[in-house]
ROBA-424905 format. One record per atom (N, C-alpha, C): x, y, z. Coordinates in steps of 0.02 Angstrom, whole numbers, plus 32768, in hexadecimal, padded with zeros to 4 digits. Example, Ala and Ser with C-alpha at 12.3 -4.5 7.8 and 13.67 -1.06 7.14 Angstrom:
# residues 2
82947EE48186
82677F1F8186
82947F5B8186
82827F908162
82AC7FCB8165
82858002818A
***
This chain:
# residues 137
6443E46934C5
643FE47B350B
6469E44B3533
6492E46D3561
64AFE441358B
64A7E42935CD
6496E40C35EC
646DE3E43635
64B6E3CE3660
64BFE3ED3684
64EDE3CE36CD
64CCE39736E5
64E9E36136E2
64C4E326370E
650AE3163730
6529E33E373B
6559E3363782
6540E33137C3
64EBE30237BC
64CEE31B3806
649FE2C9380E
64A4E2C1385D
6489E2783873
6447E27A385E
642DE2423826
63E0E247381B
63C9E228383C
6385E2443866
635FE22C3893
6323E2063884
62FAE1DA38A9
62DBE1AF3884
62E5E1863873
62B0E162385D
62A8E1193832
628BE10C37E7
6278E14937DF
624FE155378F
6258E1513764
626CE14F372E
6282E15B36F7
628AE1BA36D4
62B9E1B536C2
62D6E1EA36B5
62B5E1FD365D
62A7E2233651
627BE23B3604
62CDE25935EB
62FDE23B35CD
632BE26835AE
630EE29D354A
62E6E2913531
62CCE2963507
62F9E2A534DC
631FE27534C5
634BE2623493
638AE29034A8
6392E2A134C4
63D7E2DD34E5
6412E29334E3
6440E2AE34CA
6478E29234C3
64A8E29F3513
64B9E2573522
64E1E2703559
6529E2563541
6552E272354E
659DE288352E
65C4E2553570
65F7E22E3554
6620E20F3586
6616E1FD35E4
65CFE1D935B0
65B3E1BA35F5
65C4E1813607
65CFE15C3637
65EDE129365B
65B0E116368E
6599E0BF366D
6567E0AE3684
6575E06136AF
6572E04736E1
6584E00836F3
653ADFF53711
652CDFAC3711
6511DF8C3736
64C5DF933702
64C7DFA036C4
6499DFC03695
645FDF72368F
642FDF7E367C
63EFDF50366C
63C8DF60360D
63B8DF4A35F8
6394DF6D35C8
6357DF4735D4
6315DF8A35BE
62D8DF7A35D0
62C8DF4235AF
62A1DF2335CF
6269DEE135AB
6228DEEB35AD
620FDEDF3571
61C1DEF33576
61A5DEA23549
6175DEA4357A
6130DE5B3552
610EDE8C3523
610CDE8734DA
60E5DEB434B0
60A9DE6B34A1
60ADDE4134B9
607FDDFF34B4
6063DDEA346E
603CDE00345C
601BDDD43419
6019DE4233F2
6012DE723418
601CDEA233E7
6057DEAA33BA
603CDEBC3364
6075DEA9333C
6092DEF83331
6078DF333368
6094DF63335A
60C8DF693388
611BDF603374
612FDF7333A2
6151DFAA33B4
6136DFD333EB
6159E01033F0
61AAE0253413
61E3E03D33F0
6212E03D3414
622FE058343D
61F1E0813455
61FDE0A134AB
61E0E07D34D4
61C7E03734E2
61A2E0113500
61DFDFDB352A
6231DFF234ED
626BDFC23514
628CDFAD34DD
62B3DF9334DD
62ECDF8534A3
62ECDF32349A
62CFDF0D34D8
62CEDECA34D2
6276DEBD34DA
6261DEB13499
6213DE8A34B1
621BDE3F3482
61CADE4534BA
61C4DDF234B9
6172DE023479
6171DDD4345F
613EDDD5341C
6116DD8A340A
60F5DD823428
60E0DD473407
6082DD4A33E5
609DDD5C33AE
605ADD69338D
602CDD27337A
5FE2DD1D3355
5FD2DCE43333
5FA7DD093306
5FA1DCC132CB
5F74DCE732B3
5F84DD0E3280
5F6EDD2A3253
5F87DD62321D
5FA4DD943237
5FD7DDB43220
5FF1DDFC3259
6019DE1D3224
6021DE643216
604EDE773214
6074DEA7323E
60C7DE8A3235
60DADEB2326F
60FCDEF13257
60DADF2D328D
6100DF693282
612EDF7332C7
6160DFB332B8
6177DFCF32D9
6178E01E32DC
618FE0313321
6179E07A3320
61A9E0A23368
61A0E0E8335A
61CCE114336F
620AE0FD338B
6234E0F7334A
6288E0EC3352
62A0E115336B
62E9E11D3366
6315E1533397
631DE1833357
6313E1C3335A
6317E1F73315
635FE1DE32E6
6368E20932A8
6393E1E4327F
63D3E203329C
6407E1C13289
6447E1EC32A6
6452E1BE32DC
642FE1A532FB
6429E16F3345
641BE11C3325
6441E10C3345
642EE0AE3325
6400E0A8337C
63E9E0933352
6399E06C338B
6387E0203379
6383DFEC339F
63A5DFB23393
6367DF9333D9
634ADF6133A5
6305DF2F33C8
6308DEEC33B5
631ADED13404
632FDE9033F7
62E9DE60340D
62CDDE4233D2
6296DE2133F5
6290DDCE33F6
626EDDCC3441
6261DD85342E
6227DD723432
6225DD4633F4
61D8DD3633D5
61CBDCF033F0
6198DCF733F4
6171DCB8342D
613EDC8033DF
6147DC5433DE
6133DC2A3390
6126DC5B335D
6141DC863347
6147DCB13300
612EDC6632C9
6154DC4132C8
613CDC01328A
60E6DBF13293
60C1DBF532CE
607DDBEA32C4
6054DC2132B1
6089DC65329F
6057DC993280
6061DCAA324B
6035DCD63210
6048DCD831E6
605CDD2931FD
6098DD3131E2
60BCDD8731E5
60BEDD9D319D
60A8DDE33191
60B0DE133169
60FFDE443190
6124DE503171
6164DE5E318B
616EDEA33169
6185DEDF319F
6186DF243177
61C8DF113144
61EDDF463122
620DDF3F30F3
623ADF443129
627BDF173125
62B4DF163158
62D2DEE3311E
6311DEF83134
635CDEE23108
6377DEA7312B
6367DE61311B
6379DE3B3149
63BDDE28313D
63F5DE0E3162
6415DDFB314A
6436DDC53163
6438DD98311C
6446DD4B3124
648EDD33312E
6486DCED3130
64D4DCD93156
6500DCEA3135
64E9DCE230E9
6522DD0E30B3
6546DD5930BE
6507DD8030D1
653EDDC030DE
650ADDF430B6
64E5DDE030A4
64ADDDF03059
646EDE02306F
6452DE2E3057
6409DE573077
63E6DE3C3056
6399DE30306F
635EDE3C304A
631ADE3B3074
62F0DE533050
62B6DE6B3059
627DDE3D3062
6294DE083050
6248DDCC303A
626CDD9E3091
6252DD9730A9
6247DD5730F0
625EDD3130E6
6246DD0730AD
6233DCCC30A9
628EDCA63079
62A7DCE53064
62F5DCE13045
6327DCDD307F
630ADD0630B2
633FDD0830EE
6355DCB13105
632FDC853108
6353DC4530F0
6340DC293145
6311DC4B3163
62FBDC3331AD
62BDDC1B31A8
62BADBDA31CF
6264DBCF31ED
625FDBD0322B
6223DC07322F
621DDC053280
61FCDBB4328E
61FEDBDD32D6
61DDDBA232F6
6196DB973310
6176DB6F32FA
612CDB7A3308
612ADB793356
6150DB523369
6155DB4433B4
6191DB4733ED
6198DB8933FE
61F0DB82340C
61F0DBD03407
622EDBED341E
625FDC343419
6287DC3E33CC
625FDC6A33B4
62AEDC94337B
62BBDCF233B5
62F3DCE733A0
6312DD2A33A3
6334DD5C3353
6309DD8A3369
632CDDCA333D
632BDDEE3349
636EDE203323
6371DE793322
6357DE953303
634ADECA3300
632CDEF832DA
6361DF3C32E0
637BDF5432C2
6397DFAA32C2
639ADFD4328F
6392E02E32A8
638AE04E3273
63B6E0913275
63C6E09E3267
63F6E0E33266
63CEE12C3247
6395E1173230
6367E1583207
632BE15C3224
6327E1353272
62D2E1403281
62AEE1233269
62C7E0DE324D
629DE0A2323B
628FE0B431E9
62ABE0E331C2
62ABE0EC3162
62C3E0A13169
62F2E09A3179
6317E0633159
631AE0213193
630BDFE3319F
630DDFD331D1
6325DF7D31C6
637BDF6131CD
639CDF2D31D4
637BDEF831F3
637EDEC23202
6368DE89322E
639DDE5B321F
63ABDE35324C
63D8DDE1325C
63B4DDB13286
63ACDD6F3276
6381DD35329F
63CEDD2832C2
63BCDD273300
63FADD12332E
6409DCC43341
640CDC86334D
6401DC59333B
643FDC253356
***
């Protein structure tokens, strides 16, 4: 289906595009959402593309409703003392300074910080089947 948005949108709201592809759009002055997902380890990725996470405590963290497959959907989070919790980590392809994937955390060759900021990505191209990560650093 094709949508004319050759027209001044009115309002302040947010717009529901429901995954509709917009074709040679030209965006300036752009923001990406931020969301506090706080100590919940579910994080959902219509809630914003940048959250904040600081869990304690035993947790495992999930994620949920990516962008359908075909779309890279890409969650950059920052974790608030990740090192004072213990994390169960979904299956994500991390990849280390080498260039080299894996699955186990604890190979990715990072310690968080019990006390302090890590940053990471998260992205998926299949709706979260398959889902990359990098500690930014």
């Amino acid at each position: 289906t094709n949508i004319d948005v050759n027209v001044t949108p009115k309002g302040t709201g947010a717009v529901n595009m429901s995954d509709t592809i917009l074709r040679r759009s030209m965006f300036k002055d752009t923001g990406y959402t931020y969301y506090n997902s706080n100590t919940t380890s579910a994080l959902d990725f219509t809630n914003g593309s940048i959250q904040r996470w600081a869990p304690s405590g035993t947790v495992s963290l999930t994620t949920t409703n990516w962008p359908p497959t075909g779309n890279l959907g890409e969650l950059f989070i920052e974790g608030i003392n990740l090192g004072a919790a213990t994390i169960t980590w979904p299956t994500i392809y991390w990849i280390t300074s080498t260039g080299a994937t894996t699955t186990t955390f604890s190979s990715n060759g990072v310690t968080l910080q019990s006390s302090g900021t890590d940053w990471f990505l998260l992205w998926t191209r299949d709706a979260g089947t398959t889902i990359y990560g990098k500690f930014v650093r």
